[in-house]
N, C-alpha and C positions, 0 to 999 in steps of 0.2 A: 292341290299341290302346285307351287311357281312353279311355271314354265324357264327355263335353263335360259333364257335371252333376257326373260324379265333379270335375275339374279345378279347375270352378268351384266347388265346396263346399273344392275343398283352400286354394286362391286367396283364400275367403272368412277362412278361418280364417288366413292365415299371415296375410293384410291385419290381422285382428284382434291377432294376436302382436305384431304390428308398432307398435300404436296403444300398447295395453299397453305395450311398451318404451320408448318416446320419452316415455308418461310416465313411466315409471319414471326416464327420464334426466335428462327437467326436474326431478324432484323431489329426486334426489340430481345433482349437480352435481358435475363432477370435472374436474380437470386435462387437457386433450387437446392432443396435438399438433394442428399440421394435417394430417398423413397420419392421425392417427387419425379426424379429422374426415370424411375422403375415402373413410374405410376400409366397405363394408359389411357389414352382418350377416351371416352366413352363410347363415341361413332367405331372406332375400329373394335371395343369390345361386342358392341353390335354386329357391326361383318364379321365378325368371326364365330358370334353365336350363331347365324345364318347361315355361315359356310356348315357348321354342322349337320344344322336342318337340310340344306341343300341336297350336300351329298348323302348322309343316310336317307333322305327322307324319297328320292328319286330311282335309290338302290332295291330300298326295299317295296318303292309302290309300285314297280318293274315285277319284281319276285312276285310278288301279290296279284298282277294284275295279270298275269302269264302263266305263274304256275299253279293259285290256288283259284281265281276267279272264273273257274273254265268250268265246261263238262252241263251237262243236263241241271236245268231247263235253260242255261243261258246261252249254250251255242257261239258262243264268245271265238274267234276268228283273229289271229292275228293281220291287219291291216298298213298299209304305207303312212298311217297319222299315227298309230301306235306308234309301226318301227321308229319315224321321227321323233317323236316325243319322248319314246323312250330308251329305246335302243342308242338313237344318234348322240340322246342327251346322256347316255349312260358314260359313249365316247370320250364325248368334250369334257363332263365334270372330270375321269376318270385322268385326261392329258392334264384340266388345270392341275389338280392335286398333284400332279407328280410334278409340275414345272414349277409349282409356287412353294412358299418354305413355310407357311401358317401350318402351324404346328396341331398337333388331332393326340390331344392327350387321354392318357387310356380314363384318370378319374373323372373327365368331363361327362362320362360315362348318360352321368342323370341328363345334361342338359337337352340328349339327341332325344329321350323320351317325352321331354315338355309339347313338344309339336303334334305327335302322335293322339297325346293323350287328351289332350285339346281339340282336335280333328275328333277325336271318337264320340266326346262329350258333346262336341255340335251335330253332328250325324244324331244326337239320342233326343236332345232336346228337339231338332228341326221336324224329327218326326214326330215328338208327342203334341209339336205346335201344330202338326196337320200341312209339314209342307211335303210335298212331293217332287218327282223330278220330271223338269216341264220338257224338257229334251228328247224329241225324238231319234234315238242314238239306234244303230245296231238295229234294224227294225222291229225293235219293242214298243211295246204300248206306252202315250204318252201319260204318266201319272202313277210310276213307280215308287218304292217305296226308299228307292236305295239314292243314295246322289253318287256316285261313282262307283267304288266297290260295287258289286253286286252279291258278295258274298259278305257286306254292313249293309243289310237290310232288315231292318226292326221290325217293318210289319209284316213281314211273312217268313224268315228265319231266324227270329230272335237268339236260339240256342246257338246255332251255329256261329249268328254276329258275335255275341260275347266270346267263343272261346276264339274265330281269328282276330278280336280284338285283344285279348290278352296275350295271345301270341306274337301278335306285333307290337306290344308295348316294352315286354316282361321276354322275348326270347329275340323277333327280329332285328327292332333298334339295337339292342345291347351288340347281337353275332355282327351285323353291318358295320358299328360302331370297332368292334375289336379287329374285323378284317382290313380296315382303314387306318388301321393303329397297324397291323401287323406289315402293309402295302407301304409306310410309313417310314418302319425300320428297317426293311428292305432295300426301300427308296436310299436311307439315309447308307446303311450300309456299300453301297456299290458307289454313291459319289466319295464316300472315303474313301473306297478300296481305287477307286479312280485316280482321286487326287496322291494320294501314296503309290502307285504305281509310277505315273508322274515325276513323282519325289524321287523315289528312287532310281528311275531313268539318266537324269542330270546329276548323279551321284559319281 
């Protein structure tokens, strides 16, 4: 999973692409339809499939990594790299979404699961190539079978891996993805109710 610094540095830079090109577009001036008008870039269709992945993808490997990846035999401890990484990032994604205006529509529903389901399928392949995890983490043995989760480990929970990975394809992405849809119209709600307060003030 990106780290929440990487994101924002990529986020900083496509913003910057973007500024660059709109001048470039005032300065030369060209014929456009109105679908062309409607049409977007490609780059910012990019950042905003990432913003997807981002925020569900950080949401729920928090939930995963805290509430299901615990308990015997892994002894799993919450730590100050954890809290950072996840918690702090849970923070920051949690203030950009509410400050920024990209939009988290409910039928993009499919796109938040392409990430997941791709992460699972490398987790399946990585193991049947015979790789292991070289990381002495958590003082575990070096040459496990899992690369992160410990509860996506093929060679000694198989059963268990498939059903939290259909969990998190098929039940987690989708609820993460709705509560950010729901955080959304919330959001949207109280700056209107804001601005019409407002409104009606100076009436």
């Amino acid at each position: 999973m990106c780290s929440y610094p990487v994101m924002y540095s990529f986020y900083s830079t496509v913003t910057s692409l973007n500024h660059q090109d709109l001048d470039k577009d005032q300065t030369s001036k060209k014929k456009k339809t109105k679908n062309d008008d409607l049409r977007l870039p490609i780059f910012v269709k990019l950042m905003w499939f990432l913003q997807y992945h981002q925020y569900s993808g950080l949401l729920i490997t928090t939930i995963t990594r805290w509430a299901i990846d615990t308990g015997e035999p892994y002894q799993f401890s919450t730590n100050a790299i954890d809290i950072q990484h996840h918690g702090i990032g849970i923070v920051l994604l949690t203030l950009d979404f509410l400050l920024i205006a990209t939009p988290f529509r409910l039928q993009h529903i499919f796109y938040g699961m392409i990430g997941p389901t791709l992460y699972i399928l490398f987790t399946v392949i990585y193991y049947f190539a015979g790789g292991t995890n070289p990381h002495h983490l958590y003082k575990e043995i070096n040459g496990d079978t899992y690369i992160y989760l410990r509860k996506l480990d093929w060679g000694t929970i198989p059963v268990t891996s498939t059903i939290v990975s259909v969990m998190i394809i098929f039940v987690g992405f989708p609820g993460v993805h709705c509560f950010y849809y729901l955080l959304q119209k919330l959001r949207d709600t109280c700056i209107e109710w804001y601005y019409f307060k407002k409104e009606t003030e100076h009436v």
